[in-house]
BANULO-394113 format. One record per residue (C-alpha): residue number from 0; x, z, y. Coordinates in steps of 0.05 Angstrom, whole numbers. Layout:
! residues N
<pos: NUM | east: X | up: Z | north: Y> $
...
This chain:
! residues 325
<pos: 0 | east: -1148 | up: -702 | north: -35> $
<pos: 1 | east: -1167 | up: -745 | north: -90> $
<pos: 2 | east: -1162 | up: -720 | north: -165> $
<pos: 3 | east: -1151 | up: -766 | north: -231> $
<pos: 4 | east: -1154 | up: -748 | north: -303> $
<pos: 5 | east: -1197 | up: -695 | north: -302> $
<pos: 6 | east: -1275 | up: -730 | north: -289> $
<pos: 7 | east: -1237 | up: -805 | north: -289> $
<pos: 8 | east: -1205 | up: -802 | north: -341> $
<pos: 9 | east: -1135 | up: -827 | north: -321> $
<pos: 10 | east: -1095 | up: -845 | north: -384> $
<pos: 11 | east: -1029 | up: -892 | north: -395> $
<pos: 12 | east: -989 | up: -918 | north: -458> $
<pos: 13 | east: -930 | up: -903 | north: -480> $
<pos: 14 | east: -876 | up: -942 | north: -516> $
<pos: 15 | east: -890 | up: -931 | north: -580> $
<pos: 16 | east: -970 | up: -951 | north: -557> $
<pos: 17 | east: -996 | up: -878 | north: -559> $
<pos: 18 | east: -1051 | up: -854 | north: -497> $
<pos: 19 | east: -1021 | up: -808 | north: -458> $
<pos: 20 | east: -1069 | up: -764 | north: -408> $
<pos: 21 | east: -1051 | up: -754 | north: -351> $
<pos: 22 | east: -1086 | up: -703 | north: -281> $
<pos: 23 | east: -1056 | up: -727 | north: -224> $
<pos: 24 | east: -1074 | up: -698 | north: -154> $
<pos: 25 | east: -1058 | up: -738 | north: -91> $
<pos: 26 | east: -1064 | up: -706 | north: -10> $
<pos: 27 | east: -1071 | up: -760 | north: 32> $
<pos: 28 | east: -1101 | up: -778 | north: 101> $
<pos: 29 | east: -1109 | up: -844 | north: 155> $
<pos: 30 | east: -1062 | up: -860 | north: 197> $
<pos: 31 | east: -1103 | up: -850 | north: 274> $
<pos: 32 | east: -1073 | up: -916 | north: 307> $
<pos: 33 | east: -1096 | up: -970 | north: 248> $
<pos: 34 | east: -1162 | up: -940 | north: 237> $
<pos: 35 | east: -1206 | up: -988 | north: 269> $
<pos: 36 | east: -1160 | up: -1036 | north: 219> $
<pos: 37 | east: -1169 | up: -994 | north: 162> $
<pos: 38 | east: -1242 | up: -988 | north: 174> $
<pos: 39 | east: -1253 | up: -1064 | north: 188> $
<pos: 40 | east: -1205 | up: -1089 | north: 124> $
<pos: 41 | east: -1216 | up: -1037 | north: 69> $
<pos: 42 | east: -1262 | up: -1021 | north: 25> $
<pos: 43 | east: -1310 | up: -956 | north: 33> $
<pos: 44 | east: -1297 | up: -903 | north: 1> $
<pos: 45 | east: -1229 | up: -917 | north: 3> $
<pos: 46 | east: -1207 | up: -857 | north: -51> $
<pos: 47 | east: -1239 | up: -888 | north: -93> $
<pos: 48 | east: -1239 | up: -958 | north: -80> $
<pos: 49 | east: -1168 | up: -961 | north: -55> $
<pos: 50 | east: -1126 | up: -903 | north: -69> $
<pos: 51 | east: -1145 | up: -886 | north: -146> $
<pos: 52 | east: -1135 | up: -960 | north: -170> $
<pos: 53 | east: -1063 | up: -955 | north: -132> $
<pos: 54 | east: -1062 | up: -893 | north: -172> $
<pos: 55 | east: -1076 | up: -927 | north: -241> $
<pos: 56 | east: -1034 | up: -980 | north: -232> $
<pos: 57 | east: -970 | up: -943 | north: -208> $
<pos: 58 | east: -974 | up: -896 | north: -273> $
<pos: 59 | east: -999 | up: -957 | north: -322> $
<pos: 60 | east: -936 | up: -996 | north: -306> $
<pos: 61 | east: -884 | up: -938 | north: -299> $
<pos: 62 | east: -908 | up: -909 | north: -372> $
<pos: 63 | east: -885 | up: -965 | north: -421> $
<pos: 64 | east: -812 | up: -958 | north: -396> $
<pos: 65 | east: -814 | up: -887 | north: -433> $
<pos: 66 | east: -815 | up: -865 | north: -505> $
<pos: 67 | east: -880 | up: -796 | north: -511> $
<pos: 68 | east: -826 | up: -751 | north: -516> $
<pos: 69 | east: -790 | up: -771 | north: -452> $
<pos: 70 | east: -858 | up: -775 | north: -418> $
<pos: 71 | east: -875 | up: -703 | north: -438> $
<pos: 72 | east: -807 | up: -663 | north: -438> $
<pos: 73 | east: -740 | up: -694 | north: -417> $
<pos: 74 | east: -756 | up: -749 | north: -365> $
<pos: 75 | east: -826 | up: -725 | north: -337> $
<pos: 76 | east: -797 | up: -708 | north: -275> $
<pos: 77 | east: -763 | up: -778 | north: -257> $
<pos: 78 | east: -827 | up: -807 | north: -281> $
<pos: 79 | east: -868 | up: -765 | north: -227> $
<pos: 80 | east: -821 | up: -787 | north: -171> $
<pos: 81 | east: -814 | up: -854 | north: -188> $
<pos: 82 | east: -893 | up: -857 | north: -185> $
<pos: 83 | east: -900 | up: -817 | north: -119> $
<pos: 84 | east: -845 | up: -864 | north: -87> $
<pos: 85 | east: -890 | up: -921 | north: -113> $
<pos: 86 | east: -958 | up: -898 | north: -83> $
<pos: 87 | east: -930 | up: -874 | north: -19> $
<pos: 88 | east: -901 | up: -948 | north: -9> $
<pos: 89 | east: -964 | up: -987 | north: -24> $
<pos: 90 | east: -1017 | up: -942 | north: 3> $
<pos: 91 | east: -970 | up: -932 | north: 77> $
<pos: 92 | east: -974 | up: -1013 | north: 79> $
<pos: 93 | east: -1051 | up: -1001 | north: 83> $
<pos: 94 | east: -1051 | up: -946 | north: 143> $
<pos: 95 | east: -1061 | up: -896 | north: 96> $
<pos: 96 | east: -1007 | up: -834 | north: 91> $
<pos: 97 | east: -992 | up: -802 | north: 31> $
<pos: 98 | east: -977 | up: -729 | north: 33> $
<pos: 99 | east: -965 | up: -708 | north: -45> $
<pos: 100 | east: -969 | up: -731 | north: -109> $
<pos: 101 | east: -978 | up: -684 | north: -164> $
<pos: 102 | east: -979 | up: -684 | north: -234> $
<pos: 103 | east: -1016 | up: -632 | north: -259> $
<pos: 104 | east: -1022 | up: -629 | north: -335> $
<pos: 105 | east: -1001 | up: -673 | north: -395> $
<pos: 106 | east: -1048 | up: -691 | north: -453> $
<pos: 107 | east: -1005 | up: -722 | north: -519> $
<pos: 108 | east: -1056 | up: -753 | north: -577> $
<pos: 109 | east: -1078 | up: -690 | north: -624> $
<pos: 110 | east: -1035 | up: -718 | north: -685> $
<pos: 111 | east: -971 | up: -727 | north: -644> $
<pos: 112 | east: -977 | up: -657 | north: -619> $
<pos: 113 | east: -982 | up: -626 | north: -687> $
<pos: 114 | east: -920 | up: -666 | north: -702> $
<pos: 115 | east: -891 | up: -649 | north: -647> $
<pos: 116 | east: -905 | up: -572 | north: -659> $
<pos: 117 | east: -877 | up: -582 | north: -729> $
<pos: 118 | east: -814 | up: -610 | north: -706> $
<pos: 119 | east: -811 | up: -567 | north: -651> $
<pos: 120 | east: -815 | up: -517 | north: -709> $
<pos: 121 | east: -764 | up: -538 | north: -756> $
<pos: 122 | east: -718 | up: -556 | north: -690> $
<pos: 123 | east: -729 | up: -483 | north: -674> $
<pos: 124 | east: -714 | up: -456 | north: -745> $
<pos: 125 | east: -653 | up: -497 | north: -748> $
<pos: 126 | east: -617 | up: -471 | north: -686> $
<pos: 127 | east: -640 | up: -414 | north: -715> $
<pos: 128 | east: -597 | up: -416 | north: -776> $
<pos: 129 | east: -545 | up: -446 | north: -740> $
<pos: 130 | east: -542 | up: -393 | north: -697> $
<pos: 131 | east: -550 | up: -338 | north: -754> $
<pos: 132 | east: -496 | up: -388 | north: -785> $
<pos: 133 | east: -447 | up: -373 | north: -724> $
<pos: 134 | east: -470 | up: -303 | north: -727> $
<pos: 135 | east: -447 | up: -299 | north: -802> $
<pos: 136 | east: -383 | up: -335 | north: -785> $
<pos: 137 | east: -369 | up: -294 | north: -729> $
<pos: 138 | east: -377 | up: -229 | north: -771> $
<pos: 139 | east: -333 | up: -259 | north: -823> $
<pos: 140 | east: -278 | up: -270 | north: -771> $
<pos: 141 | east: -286 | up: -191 | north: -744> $
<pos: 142 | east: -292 | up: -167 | north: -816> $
<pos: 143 | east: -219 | up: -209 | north: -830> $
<pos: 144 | east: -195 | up: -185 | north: -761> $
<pos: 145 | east: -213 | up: -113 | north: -776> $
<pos: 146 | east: -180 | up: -120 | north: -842> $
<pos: 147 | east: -117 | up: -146 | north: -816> $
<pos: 148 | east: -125 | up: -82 | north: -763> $
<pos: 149 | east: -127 | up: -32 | north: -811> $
<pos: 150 | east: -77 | up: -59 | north: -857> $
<pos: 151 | east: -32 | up: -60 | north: -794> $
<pos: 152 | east: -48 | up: 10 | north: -771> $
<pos: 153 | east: -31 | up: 37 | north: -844> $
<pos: 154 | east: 28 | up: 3 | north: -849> $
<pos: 155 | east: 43 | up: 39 | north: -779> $
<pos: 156 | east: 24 | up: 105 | north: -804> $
<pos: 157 | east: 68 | up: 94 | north: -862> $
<pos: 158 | east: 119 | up: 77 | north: -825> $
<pos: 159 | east: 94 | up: 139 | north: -786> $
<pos: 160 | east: 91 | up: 190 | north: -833> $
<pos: 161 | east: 161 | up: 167 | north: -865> $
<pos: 162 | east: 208 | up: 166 | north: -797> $
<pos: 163 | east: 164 | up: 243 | north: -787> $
<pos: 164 | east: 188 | up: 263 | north: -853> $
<pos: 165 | east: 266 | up: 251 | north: -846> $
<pos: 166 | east: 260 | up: 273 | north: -777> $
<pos: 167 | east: 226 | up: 339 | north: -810> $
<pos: 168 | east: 291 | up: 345 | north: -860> $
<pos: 169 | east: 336 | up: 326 | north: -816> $
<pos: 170 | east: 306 | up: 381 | north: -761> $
<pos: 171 | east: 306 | up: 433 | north: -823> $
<pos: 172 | east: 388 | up: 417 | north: -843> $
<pos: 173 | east: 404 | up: 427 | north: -763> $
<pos: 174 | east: 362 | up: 496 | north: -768> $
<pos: 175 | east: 392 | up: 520 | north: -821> $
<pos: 176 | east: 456 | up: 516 | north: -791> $
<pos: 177 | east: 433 | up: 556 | north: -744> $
<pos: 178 | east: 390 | up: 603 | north: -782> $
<pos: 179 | east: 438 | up: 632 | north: -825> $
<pos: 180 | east: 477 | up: 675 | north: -767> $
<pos: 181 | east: 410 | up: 697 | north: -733> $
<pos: 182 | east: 393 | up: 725 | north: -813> $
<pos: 183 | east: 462 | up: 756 | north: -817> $
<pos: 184 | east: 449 | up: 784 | north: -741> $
<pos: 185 | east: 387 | up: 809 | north: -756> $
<pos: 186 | east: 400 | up: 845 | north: -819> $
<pos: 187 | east: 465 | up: 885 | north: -774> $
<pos: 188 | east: 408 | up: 901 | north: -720> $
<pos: 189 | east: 368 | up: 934 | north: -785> $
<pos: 190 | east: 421 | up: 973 | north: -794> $
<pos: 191 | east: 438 | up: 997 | north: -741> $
<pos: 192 | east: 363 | up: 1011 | north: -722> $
<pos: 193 | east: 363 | up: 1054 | north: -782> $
<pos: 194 | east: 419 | up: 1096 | north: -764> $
<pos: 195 | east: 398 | up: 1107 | north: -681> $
<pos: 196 | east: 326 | up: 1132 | north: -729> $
<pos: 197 | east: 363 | up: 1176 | north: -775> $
<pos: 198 | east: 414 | up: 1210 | north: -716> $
<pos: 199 | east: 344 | up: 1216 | north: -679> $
<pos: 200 | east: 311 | up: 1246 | north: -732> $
<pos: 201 | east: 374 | up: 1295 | north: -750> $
<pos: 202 | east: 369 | up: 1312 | north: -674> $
<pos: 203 | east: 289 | up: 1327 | north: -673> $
<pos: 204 | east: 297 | up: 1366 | north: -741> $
<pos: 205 | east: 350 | up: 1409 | north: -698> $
<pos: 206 | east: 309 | up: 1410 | north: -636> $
<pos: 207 | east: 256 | up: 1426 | north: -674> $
<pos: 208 | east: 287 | up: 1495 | north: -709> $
<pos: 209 | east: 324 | up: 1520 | north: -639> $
<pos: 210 | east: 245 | up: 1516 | north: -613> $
<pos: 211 | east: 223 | up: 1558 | north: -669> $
<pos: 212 | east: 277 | up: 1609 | north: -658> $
<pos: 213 | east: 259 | up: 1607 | north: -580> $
<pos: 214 | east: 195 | up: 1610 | north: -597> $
<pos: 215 | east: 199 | up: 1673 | north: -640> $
<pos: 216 | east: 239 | up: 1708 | north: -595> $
<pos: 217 | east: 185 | up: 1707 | north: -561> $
<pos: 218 | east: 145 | up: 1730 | north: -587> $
<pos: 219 | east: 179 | up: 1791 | north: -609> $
<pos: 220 | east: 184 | up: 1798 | north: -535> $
<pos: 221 | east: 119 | up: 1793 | north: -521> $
<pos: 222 | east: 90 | up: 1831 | north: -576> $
<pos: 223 | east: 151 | up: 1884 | north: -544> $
<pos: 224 | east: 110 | up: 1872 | north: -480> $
<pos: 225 | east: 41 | up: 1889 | north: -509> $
<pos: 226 | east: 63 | up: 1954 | north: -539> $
<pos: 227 | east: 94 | up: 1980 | north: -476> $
<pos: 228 | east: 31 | up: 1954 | north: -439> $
<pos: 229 | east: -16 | up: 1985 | north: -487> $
<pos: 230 | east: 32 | up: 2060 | north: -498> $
<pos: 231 | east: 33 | up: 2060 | north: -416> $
<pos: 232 | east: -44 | up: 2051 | north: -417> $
<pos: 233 | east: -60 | up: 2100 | north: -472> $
<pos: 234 | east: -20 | up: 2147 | north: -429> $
<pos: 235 | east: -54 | up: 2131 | north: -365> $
<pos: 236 | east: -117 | up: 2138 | north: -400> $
<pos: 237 | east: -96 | up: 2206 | north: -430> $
<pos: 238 | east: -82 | up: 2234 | north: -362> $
<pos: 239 | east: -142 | up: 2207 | north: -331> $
<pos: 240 | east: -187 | up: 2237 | north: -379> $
<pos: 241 | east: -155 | up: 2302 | north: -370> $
<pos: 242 | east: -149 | up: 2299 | north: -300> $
<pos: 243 | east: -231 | up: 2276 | north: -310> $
<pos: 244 | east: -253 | up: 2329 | north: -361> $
<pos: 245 | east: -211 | up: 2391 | north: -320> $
<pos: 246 | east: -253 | up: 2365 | north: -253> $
<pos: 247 | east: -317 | up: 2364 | north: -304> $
<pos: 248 | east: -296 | up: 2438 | north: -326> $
<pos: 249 | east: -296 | up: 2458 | north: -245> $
<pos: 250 | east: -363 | up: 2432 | north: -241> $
<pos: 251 | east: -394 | up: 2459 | north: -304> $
<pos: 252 | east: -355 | up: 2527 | north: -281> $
<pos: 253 | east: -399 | up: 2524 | north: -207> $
<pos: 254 | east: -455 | up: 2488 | north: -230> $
<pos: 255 | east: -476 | up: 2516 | north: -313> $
<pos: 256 | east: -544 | up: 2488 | north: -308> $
<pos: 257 | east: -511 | up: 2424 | north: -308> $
<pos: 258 | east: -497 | up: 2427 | north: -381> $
<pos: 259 | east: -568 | up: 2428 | north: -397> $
<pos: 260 | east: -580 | up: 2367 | north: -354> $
<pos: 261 | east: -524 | up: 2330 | north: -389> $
<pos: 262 | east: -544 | up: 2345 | north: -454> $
<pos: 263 | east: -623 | up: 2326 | north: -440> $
<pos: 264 | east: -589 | up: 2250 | north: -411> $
<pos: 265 | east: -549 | up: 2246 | north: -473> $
<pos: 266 | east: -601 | up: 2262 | north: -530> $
<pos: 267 | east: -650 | up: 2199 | north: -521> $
<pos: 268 | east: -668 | up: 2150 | north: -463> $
<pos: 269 | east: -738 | up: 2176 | north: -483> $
<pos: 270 | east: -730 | up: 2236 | north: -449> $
<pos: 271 | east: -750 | up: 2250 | north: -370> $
<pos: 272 | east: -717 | up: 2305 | north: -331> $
<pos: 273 | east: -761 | up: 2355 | north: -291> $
<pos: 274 | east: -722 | up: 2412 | north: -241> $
<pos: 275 | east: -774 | up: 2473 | north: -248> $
<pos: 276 | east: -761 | up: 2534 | north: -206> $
<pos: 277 | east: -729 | up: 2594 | north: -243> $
<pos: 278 | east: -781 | up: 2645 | north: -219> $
<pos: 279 | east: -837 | up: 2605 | north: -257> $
<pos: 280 | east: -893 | up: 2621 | north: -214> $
<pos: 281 | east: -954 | up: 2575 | north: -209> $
<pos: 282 | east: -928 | up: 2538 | north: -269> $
<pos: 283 | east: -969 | up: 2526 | north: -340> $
<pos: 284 | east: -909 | up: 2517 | north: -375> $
<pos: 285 | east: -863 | up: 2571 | north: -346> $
<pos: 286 | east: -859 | up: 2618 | north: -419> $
<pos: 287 | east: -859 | up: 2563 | north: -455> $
<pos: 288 | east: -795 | up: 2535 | north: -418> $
<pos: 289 | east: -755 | up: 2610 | north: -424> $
<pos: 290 | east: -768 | up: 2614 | north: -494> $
<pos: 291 | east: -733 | up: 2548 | north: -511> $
<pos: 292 | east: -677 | up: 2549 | north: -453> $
<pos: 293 | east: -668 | up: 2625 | north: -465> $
<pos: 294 | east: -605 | up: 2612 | north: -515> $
<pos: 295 | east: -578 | up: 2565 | north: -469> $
<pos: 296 | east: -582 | up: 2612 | north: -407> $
<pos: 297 | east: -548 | up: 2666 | north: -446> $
<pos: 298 | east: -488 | up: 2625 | north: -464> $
<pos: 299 | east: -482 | up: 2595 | north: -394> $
<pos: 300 | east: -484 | up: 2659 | north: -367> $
<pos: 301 | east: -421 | up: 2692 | north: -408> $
<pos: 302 | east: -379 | up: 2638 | north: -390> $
<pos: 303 | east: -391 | up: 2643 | north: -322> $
<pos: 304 | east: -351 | up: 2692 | north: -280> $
<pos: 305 | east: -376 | up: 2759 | north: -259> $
<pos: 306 | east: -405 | up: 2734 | north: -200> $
<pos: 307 | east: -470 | up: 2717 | north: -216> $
<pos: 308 | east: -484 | up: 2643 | north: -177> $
<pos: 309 | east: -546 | up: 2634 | north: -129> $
<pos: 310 | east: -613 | up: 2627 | north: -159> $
<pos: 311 | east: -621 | up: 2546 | north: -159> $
<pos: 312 | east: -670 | up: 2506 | north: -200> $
<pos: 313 | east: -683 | up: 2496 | north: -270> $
<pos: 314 | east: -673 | up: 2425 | north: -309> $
<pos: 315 | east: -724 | up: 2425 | north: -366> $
<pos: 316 | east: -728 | up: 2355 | north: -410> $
<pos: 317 | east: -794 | up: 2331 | north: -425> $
<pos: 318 | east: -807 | up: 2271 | north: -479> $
<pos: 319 | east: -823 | up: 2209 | north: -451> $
<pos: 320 | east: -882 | up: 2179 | north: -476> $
<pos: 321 | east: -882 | up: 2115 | north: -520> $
<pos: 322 | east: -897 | up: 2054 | north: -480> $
<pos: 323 | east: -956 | up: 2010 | north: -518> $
<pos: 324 | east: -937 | up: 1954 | north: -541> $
C-alpha cells in the first residue's frame, strides 16, 4: 500500500488556481508472470519511483477540469473514479495490479474554507427562512381554512338550531291536540277517585262503629263472664273453708293441745317448738311451764267432752335466739 498527502505532500489546483490537498491511499501488488520484466525494466522502489508519480500526475491533470467546490462537495466522487480508472490503466501496462484507490481526506486553502463556512452559513440560514417562510404560509392557509370551517359549521348550526326550533313548535301544536283530552280525562279520573275515597271512607266510618258496638257487647259479656266466674269462686271458696275449718274443729276437738302449737307457729318465726312431757319429771323448767300454760289447759279442758283424752305430750314455745349478724 502506498500513501500520498499525508508525509508527501500530494496537492493539485483547481480551476480557479487554488491548492487543493489531497490523502490518497493506493493497494497494489506485481503481477507473478512479468516480474523478472518488472524487475529488469523498472525502477527500485517502484512505490515510489513508479506508482506515486502515476499518482501525481493522474490527480494533477484531472483537477483543473473542476471548480473547489465541485472538487470538495458535488463532483468528488466522479473525480475519485475517474482517477482510479486512470492509475489502474497505466500502472496494469507496467505488470503492476492495482487493487484500490482511495481518497481519504480533502484539504481546501484556510481562507476559502472560512468562506465557504460563511456561505455555508448564510445558505443554511436562508433555507432556513424559507422554510420558516413556508411554515408561516402554511399556517396562514390552515388559519384561513379553519376560518372558513368554523364559519361553515355555524352557519350549519344555525341552520341547526332554526329547523330544531320549528320542529319544537310544530311537535308542541301536534301535542296539544292531543293533550287537551288526556287533561279533560284526567280531571274525570280525579273525580271519580275522589268519590270511590269518600264511599270508602263512609263505609270504614260504618265499619268502624258496628266494631265498636261488637266490641262492647263484649265486653259486657265478658265482664258478665267474670262476675259469674268470680260469684262461683267466692262460693267454692266459702264452702271449702267451711268444709276446712269444721275438719279443723274435729281435730282441735281430739287433739286440744294443738291449739297451743298453732298459736306458738303463728306468733313469730322466732319462736322454736319443744313437746315436754306432761308429768314434768326430770325437767328444770317443768313449774315454770304449768304456770304459764295453766290458763290455756283450763280452757282446753272445758271444751273438751267429758271424756278426759289420753295423757300425750306437752308443746311449750321457746324464743329463738337472735342470729348475729
Amino acid at each position: 500500500m502506498l500513501i500520498f498527502g499525508e508525509k508527501s505532500g500530494l496537492t493539485v489546483q483547481a480551476r480557479e488556481g487554488l491548492n487543493i490537498g489531497l490523502a490518497v491511499s493506493v493497494r497494489y501488488r506485481l503481477d507473478p508472470k512479468r516480474l523478472s520484466s518488472i524487475h529488469g525494466n523498472l525502477p527500485q522502489p517502484i512505490g515510489e519511483e513508479v506508482v506515486a508519480p502515476v499518482v501525481l500526475t493522474v490527480y494533477r491533470q484531472l483537477a483543473p477540469n473542476y471548480i473547489t467546490q465541485e472538487i470538495f462537495a458535488t463532483k468528488r466522487e466522479e473525480l475519485h473514479v475517474k482517477a482510479a480508472e486512470a492509475i489502474t490503466a497505466r500502472l496494469g501496462s507496467d505488470g503492476i495490479v492495482v487493487r484500490e484507490v482511495l481518497l481519504r481526506d480533502l484539504q481546501l486553502p484556510a481562507e476559502y474554507a472560512k468562506g465557504l463556512e460563511g456561505l455555508l452559513l448564510k445558505e443554511q440560514e436562508n433555507e432556513r427562512l424559507g422554510t420558516e417562510q413556508e411554515i408561516k404560509q402554511k399556517q396562514v392557509r390552515i388559519a384561513e381554512l379553519e376560518a372558513d370551517a368554523q364559519k361553515a359549521r355555524d352557519v350549519k348550526g344555525a341552520e341547526a338550531q332554526a329547523q330544531v326550533r320549528v320542529l319544537q313548535a310544530k311537535a308542541e301544536s301536534d301535542a296539544m291536540q292531543f293533550t287537551l283530552p288526556l287533561k279533560q280525562k284526567q280531571i274525570e279520573q280525579t273525580k271519580l277517585e275522589a268519590e270511590a275515597r269518600k264511599e270508602a271512607t263512609l263505609q270504614n266510618a260504618e265499619a268502624a262503629a258496628q266494631a265498636k258496638v261488637i266490641d262492647s257487647r263484649a265486653e259486657i259479656e265478658r265482664q258478665k263472664n267474670l262476675a259469674e266466674a268470680e260469684a262461683n269462686r267466692i262460693r267454692v271458696t266459702a264452702a271449702a273453708d267451711a268444709e276446712r275449718m269444721k275438719y279443723e274443729a274435729s281435730v282441735l276437738k281430739q287433739n286440744p293441745m294443738l291449739i297451743q302449737k298453732i298459736i306458738a307457729e303463728r306468733l313469730s318465726d322466732k319462736l322454736q317448738i319443744m313437746m315436754v312431757p306432761m308429768d314434768g319429771k326430770n325437767f328444770f323448767a317443768a313449774d315454770v311451764m304449768r304456770s304459764a300454760f295453766a290458763g290455756n289447759s283450763v280452757a282446753a279442758q272445758e271444751a273438751a267432752d267429758s271424756d278426759d283424752p289420753p295423757p300425750g305430750p306437752t308443746t311449750t314455745a321457746q324464743k329463738r335466739p337472735q342470729k348475729r349478724p
